[in-house]
N, C-alpha and C positions, 0 to 999 in steps of 0.2 A: 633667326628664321626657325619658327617650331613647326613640324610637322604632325596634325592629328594622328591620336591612333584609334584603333579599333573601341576600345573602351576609356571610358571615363579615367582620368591620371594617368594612360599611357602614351599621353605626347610627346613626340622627341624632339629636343632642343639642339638641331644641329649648329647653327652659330650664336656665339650671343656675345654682345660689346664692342662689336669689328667698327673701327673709327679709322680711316685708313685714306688718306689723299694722294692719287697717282700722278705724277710729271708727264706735261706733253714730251713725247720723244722717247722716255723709259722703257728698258724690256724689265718688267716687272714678273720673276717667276718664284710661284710658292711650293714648298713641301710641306709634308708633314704623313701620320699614318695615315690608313686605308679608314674610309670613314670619318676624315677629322672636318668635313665641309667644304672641300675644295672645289669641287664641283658646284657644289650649291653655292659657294659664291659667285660662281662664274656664270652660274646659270640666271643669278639674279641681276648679274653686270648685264648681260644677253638683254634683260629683258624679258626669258622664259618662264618669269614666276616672279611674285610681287614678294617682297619682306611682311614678316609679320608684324614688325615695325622697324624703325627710321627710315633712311630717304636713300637713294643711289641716284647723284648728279653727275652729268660729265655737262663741261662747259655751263654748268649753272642751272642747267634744264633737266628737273627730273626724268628718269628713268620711266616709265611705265608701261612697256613693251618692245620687242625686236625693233628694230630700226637700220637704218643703210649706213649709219655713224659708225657702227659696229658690226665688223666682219667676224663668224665664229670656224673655228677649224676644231673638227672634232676629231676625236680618238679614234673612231670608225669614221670613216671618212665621208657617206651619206653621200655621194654622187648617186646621180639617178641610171640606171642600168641600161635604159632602153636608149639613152643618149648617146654620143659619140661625146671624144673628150671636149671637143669646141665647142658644141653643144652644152655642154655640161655647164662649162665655165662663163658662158655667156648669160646661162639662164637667170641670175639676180639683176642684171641691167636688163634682160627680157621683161622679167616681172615688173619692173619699174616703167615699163613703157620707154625705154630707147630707143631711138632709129637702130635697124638690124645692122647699119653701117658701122654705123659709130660702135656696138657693141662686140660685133664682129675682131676690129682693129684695138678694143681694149683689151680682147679677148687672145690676139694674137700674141702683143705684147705680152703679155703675163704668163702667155704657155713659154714664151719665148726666153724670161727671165728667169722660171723652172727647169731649162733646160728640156722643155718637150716639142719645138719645135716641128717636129717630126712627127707628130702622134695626132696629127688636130683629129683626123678621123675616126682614126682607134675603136672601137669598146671597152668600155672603162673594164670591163673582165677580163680583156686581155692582158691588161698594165700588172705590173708586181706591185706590191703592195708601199713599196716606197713611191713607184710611180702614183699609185693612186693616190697619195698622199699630196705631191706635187701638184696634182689636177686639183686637188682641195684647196690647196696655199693661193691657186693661181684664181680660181674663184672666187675667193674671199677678197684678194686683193684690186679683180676686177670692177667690183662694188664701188672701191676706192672710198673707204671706211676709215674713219680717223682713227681706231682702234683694234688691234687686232686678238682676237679671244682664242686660245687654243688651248683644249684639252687632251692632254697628254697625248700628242698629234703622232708622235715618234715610239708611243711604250709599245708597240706589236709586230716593230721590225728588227730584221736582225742587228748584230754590234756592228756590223762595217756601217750597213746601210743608214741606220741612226748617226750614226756618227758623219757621213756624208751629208745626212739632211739637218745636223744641226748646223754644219757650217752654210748648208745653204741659206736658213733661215736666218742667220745675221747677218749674209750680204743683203738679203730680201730687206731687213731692217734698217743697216747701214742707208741701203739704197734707196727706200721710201720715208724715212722721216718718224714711222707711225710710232704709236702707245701699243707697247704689245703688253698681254697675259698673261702667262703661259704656268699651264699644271704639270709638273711632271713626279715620278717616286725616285729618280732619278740626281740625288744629291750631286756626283760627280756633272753630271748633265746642267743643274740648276746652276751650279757654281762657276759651268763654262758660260751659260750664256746672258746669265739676268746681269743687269746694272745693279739692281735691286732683287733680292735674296728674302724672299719670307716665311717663318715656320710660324703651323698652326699645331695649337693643342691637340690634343685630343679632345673627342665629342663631349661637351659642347666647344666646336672652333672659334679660337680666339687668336688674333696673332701675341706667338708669344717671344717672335724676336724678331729684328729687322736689320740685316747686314746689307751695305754699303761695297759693290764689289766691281773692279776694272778688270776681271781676266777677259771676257768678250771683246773687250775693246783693244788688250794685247794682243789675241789672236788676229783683229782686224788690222792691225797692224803692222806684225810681223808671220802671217799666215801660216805658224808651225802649232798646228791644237796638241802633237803630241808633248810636245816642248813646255804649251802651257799646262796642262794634266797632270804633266809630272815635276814640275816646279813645288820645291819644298813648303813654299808659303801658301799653294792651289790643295796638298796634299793635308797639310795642317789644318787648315780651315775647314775642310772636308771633314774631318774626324769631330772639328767641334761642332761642327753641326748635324751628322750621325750620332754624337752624343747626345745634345741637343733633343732629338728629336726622341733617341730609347728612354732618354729619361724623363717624358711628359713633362718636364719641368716650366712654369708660367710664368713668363716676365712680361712686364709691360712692356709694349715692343719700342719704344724711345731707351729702355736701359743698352741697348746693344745697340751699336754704330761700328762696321767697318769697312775701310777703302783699305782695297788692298789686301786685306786680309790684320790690317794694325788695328788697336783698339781707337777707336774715337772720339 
C-alpha cells in the first residue's frame, strides 16, 4: 500500500510484501511501532481503501469495500451521539433494512452479552469510556459479521478497565465462534489474547514474525489472567517480543513458530 505525496518521489510506502492467511475461528492480534501499517492493514481488511496492489480475499471473494461480513471496532468508538445506546447498536441491521423487531431483540442480546442491560436508553455521553466501548463491541457483533476488526479498541482506557474488557472480549469470542483482528501497542495485552501473535517491521510494514500462542485459551479455562501475566513462560515470551520489535529486526514470518511460548 503506497501512499501519494505532495510531490513527485515522495510516496510513502506503508506496507509492502504482506502475504498472510487467516483461520476461521482465530483471534489474530498484531504489534509492532507507531507507524508500521497496522491500521492500514486493517483498514484495507474493512474495505476502507483499495491496495495499491495484490488482492484481500476472505472466503474466496475479493475485498472491495465495507461489507456486513465484517464488523469494525474502533479505537474511538464512533457511536452516533444524538442516539441512545439501543439505538445506537441497532443502527447497522437498520441500515440493512431489518424488521425493527428482529433488530431490536439482536440488539437486546448483545447489550445484554456486554453486560449493559440496563443502559438500552442511556446517551452514549453519559457511559465511561469503557462503557462506551462495550456499546461499540455490541454493534458490531449485532451485524453478526463473520469477522471482527478492532482497532486498538481498549488503548484509551484505564489499567483495571482494560483489563476487565480484555477478558470480556475473549468470552465475546469464545462465545461467538468469530475471526477476530485485533491492533493493539500493548505486547503484555497481545500475548494475553491472540491465538496468533504478529509483529510488523517498521515502515514499510512487513510481517516480520509469526508466533503461535495458547495463553487466551488458559485464561479461558482456568479464569485467573493474573496467574497467566505472570507465568514465567507468559513473562519470557513477552521480552522476546519487545525485543523483537526495538530491534526492527526482519524475518520472514514462517522462520518463527511458537505454541506455548516453545520453539516450533
Amino acid at each position: 500500500m503506497t501512499f501519494p505525496g505532495r510531490r513527485p518521489g515522495e510516496d510513502v510506502t506503508a506496507l509492502s510484501d504482506v502475504d498472510l492467511t487467516l483461520a476461521s475461528g482465530d483471534f489474530v492480534v498484531v504489534v509492532g511501532e507507531s507507524g508500521c501499517g497496522k491500521t492500514t492493514l486493517l483498514n484495507l481488511m474493512a474495505g476502507f481503501s483499495r491496495p495499491t496492489s495484490g488482492r484481500l480475499l476472505l472466503n474466496g471473494e475479493e475485498i472491495v469495500g465495507p461489507g456486513a461480513d465484517r464488523g469494525v471496532v474502533f479505537q474511538r468508538n464512533a457511536l452516533m451521539p444524538w442516539l441512545d445506546v439501543l439505538a445506537n447498536v441497532e443502527l447497522g441491521l437498520k441500515l440493512q433494512g431489518v424488521s425493527a423487531t428482529e433488530r431490536r431483540a439482536a440488539a437486546v442480546r448483545n447489550l445484554a452479552s456486554v453486560g449493559l442491560q440496563d443502559f438500552h436508553h442511556h446517551p452514549v455521553y453519559q457511559l465511561s469510556g469503557g462503557m462506551q466501548q462495550r456499546v461499540g463491541m455490541a454493534r458490531a457483533l449485532t451485524s453478526d459479521p463473520e469477522m471482527l476488526l478492532m482497532d486498538e479498541p481498549l488503548g484509551a482506557l484505564d489499567a483495571l478497565t482494560r483489563e476487565t474488557s480484555q477478558e470480556l472480549i475473549l468470552d465475546l469470542w469464545q462465545a461467538s465462534g468469530k475471526t477476530v483482528f485485533f491492533i493493539t501497542h500493548s505486547v503484555e495485552e497481545a500475548l494475553f489474547m491472540a491465538t496468533r501473535l504478529l509483529v510488523m517491521s517498521p515502515r514499510p510494514g512487513r510481517l516480520a514474525a509469526s508466533y503461535d500462542v495458547d495463553f487466551s485459551r488458559r485464561f479461558l479455562a482456568e479464569r485467573d489472567a493474573r496467574a497467566v501475566k505472570s507465568d514465567a513462560e507468559f513473562i519470557a515470551l513477552r521480552e522476546r517480543v519487545l525485543e523483537h520489535i526495538r530491534s526492527g529486526h526482519v524475518r520472514d514470518a514462517t522462520d518463527v513458530g511458537l505454541r506455548g511460548g516453545q520453539d516450533g
